[in-house]
N, C-alpha and C positions, 0 to 999 in steps of 0.2 A: 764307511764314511759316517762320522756320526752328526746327530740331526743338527741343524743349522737352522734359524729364524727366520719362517717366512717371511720376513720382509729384507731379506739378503738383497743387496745393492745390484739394479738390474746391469750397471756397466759391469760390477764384476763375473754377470753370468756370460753377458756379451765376451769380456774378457777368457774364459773359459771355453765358451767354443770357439774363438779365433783362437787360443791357442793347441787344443787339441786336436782341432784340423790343420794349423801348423804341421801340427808332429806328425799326423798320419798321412800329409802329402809328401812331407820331409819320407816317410819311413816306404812310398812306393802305393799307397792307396790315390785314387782319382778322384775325390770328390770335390762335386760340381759348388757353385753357390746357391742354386738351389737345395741343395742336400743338408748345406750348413746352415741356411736357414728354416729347414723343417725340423732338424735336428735343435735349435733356437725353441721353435712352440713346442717340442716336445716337452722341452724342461722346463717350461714355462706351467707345462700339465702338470709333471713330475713333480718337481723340485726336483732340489739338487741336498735333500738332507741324507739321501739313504746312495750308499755306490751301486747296489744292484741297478737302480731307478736310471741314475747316469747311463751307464751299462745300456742297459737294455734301448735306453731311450737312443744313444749312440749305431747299437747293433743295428737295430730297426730303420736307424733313418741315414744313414751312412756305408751300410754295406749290402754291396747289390749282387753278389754272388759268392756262391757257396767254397769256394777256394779260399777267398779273402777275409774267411774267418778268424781263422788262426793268427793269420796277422793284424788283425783289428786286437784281438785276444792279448798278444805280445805287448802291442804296441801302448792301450790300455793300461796293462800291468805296468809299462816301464814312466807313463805319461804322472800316473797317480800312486807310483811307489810303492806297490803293493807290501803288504807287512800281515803277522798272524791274521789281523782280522780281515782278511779276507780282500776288500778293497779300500778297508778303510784308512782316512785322513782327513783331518780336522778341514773344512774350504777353505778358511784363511789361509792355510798353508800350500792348497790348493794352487790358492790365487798369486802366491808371493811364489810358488815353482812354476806356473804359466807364467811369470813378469821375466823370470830367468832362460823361461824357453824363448817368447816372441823377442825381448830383446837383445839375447845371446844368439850371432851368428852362429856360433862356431853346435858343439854336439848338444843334445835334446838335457834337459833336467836329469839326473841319475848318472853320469859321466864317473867314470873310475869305479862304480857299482858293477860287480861281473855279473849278476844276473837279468841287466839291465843290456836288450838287445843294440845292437850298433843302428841305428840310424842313418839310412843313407837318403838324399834329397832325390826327389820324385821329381819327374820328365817338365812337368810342368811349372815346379819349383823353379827348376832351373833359369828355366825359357824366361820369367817375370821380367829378368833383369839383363838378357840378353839384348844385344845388339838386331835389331831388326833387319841392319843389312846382313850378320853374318851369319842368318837365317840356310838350315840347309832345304831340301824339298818336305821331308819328314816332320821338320819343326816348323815349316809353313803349315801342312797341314795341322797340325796341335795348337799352332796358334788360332787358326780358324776355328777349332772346335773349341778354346778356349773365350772368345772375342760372339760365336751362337749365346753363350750365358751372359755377357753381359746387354745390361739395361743403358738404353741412351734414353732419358726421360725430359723431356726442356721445361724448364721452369715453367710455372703459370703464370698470367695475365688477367687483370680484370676484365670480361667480355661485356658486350654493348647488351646483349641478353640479361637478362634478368632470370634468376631459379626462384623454383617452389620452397617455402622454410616454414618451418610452424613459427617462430618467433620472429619472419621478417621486417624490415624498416618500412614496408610501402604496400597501403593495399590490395589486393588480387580480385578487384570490382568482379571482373568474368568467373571467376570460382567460387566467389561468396554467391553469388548467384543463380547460379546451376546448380551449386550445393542447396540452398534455400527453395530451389521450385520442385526438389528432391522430398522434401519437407513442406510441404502446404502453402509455400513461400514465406516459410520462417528462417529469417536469418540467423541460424547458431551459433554460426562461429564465424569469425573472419577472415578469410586468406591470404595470405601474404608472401609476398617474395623477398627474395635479397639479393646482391651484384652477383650475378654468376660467375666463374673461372672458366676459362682454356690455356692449352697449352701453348706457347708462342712457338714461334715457326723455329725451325733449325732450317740455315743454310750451310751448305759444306762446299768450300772452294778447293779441290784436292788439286795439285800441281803433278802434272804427270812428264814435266820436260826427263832428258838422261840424265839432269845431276839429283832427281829427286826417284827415278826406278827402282832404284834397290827396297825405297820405302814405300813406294808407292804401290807397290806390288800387295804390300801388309797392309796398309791404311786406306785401299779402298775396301778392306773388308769391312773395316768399323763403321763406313759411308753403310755399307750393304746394310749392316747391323741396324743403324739408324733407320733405313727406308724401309725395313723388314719389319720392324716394329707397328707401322701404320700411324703414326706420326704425319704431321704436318711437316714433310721432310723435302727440299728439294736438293740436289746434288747437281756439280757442273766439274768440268776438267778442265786445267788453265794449263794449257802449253804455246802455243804460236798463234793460237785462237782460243775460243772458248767454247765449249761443246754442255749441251745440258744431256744429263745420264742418269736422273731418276728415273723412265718407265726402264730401262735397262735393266737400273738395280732392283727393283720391285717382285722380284721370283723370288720365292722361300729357298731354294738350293741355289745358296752359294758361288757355286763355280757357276755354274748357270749364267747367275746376275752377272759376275766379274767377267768371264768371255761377253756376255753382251754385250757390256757397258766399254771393255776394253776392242771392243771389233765396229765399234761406233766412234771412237774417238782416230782420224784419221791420223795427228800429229803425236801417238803415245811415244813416249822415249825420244821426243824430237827436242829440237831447239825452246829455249821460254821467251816469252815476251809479255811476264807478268803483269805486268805495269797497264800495258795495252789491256791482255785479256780481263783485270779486274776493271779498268774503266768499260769495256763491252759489255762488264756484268749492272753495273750500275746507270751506263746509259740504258741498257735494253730490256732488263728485269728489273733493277731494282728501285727507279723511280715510277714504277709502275706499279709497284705495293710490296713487291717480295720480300724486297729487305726490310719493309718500314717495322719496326718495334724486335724486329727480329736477332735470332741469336746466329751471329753469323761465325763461323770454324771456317779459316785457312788453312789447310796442311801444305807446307810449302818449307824450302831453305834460305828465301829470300833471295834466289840468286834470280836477276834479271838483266837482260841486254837491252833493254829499251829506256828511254830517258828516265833518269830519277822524279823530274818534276812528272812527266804523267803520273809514277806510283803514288806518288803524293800527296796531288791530287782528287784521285781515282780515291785515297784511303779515307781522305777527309772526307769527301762525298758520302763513301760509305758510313762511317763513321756516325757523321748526322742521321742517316737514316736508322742505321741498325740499332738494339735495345743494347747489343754490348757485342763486338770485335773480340774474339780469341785465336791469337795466333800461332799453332802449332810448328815449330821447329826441328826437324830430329838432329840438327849441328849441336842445339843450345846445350847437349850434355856432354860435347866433349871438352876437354881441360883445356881452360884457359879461353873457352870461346869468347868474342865479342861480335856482336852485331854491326860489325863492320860492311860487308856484303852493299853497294849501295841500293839494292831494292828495298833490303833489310830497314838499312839505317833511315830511307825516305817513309818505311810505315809506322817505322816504330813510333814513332809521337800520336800516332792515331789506333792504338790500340790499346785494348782494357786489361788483357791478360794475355802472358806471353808464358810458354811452355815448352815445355819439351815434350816430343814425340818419338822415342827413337824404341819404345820397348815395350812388353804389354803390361807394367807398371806404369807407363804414363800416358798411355791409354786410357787405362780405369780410372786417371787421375781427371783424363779430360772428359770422360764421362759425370764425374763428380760436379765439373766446374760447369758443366753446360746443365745441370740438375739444381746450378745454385744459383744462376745467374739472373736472378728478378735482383741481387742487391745493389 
């Protein structure tokens, strides 16, 4: 690969690992997002002027046993063209055959090249855009072990605290002071603070009636994901009542949390009475501070039996109090949907962001938006 100017465009190195980990989950390798991000500082160490450096920096931090060689090896050669020099190729060129890998569904870069290996999509690849109901027991599992890697992060918030800052806006009288009788009671320097941050709360409202099981089954894992984290996280189940199931979720294993959290909720797979259960969340937690500024996530399909004006109500309440309403749907991606549903139709005016839930693509999408949500 020949040298390239360290000050090469960092979107395009970003562009470079997502697409070479494209290709090598496409081609049957597992790599995690933590993998593709160490594989990131590596080449941030490296550079990306010399192809050994790539190479190695990929072998190193992308493949985790000794079988999987070969075909990081293959995969490698077919991702960056291989030619006499060994591994070389101009980056720009690089970068313009990753824009034809990530945006081309169909076969990898090098296609009609015979010594360019066949490319087949990896277990996980697949799963991204699958259907969450038509999950089998095997791809539940994988989705789990996919859904452990993801980050549920909730926006910051200005706190009522005040932080330590060497350049802050506002004296720190107690520390220039104790500093100073450290010193003869010379004051040297001044200390000062500035508005602290935390992180705002996530509330997760999961619907567990029979028309939302099939989902509900996957999406309380992502609830898990969140409380596992150690976040300022609470979780509740909305079926014919309303059940709170954060100390449930709160065990590192998984199944663990989900059998607790599901052998605690006495109505799972029952009838809904949304409408009702979000106003018990609001009369009985969330005027009492839970919701106040908070990021509150519905997973839900909007279907309720109970009067439209309660949902409505109950939304608007909400609403006022919460920092921002996100309503997760996993209908919303089937063709030609409308929010027709009248639970649907009575929340929709009181919400911030409305989404789809139906796959572990938009999952990480709502991981994104609950990461963004101070706008």
């Amino acid at each position: 690969m020949s040298t390239v100017s360290t000050a090469t465009p960092p979107n395009d190195v970003d562009r470079l690992v997502a697409g070479f980990v494209h290709v090598l989950r496409r081609g049957g390798l597992e790599v995690t997002i933590s993998q593709s991000a160490l594989f990131r500082e590596a080449l941030d160490v490296t550079g990306v002027g010399s192809g050994l450096d790539v190479y190695w920096s990929g072998r190193a931090t992308l493949v985790t046993k000794h079988e999987h060689v070969a075909m990081y090896d293959a995969m490698f050669l077919a991702f960056f063209h291989h030619n006499t020099n060994g591994f070389g190729m101009r980056f720009d060129d690089v970068v313009q055959l990753l824009s034809d890998v990530v945006d081309d569904d169909g076969d990898s870069a090098g296609e009609g090249d015979d010594e360019t290996p066949a490319l087949q999509y990896s277990r996980v690849e697949r799963l991204h855009d699958k259907d969450f109901g038509d999950f089998d027991d095997a791809e539940l599992h994988e989705a789990e072990r996919v859904m452990q890697e993801l980050r549920v992060n909730p926006a910051r918030r200005r706190s009522t605290r005040r932080a330590r800052a060497r350049h802050g806006d506002r004296p720190d009288l107690r520390r220039t002071v104790r500093a100073a009788m450290r010193r003869a009671g010379e004051p040297i320097e001044l200390a000062t603070t500035e508005p602290g941050e935390t992180t705002r709360r996530l509330v997760v409202l999961l619907d567990i009636s029979g028309s939302m099981e099939r989902y509900a089954r996957v999406l309380i894992r992502f609830a898990h994901t969140a409380v596992a984290g150690r976040g300022d996280v609470e979780v509740f189940a909305l079926g014919t009542r309303l059940t709170r199931i954060t100390r449930q979720l709160a065990s590192r294993d998984p199944e663990v949390a989900v059998a607790a959290a599901a052998g605690a909720v006495e109505d799972w797979s029952g009838g809904t009475r949304l409408g009702d259960s979000l106003d018990a969340f609001v009369r009985d937690w969330g005027i009492r501070g839970m919701a106040r500024g908070s990021i509150v996530v519905i997973l839900s399909d909007g279907w309720d039996r109970g009067e439209p004006a309660t949902m409505a109500e109950a939304m608007e309440r909400l609403h006022r109090l919460a920092h921002k309403v996100i309503w997760v749907n996993p209908l919303k991606a089937g063709p030609g949907y409308e929010p027709t549903a009248q639970g649907m139709a009575a929340a929709l005016p009181h919400i911030d962001e409305f989404l789809e839930g139906h796959c572990l693509r938009s999952v990480t999408a709502l991981a994104h938006a609950i990461a963004a949500a101070d706008a």
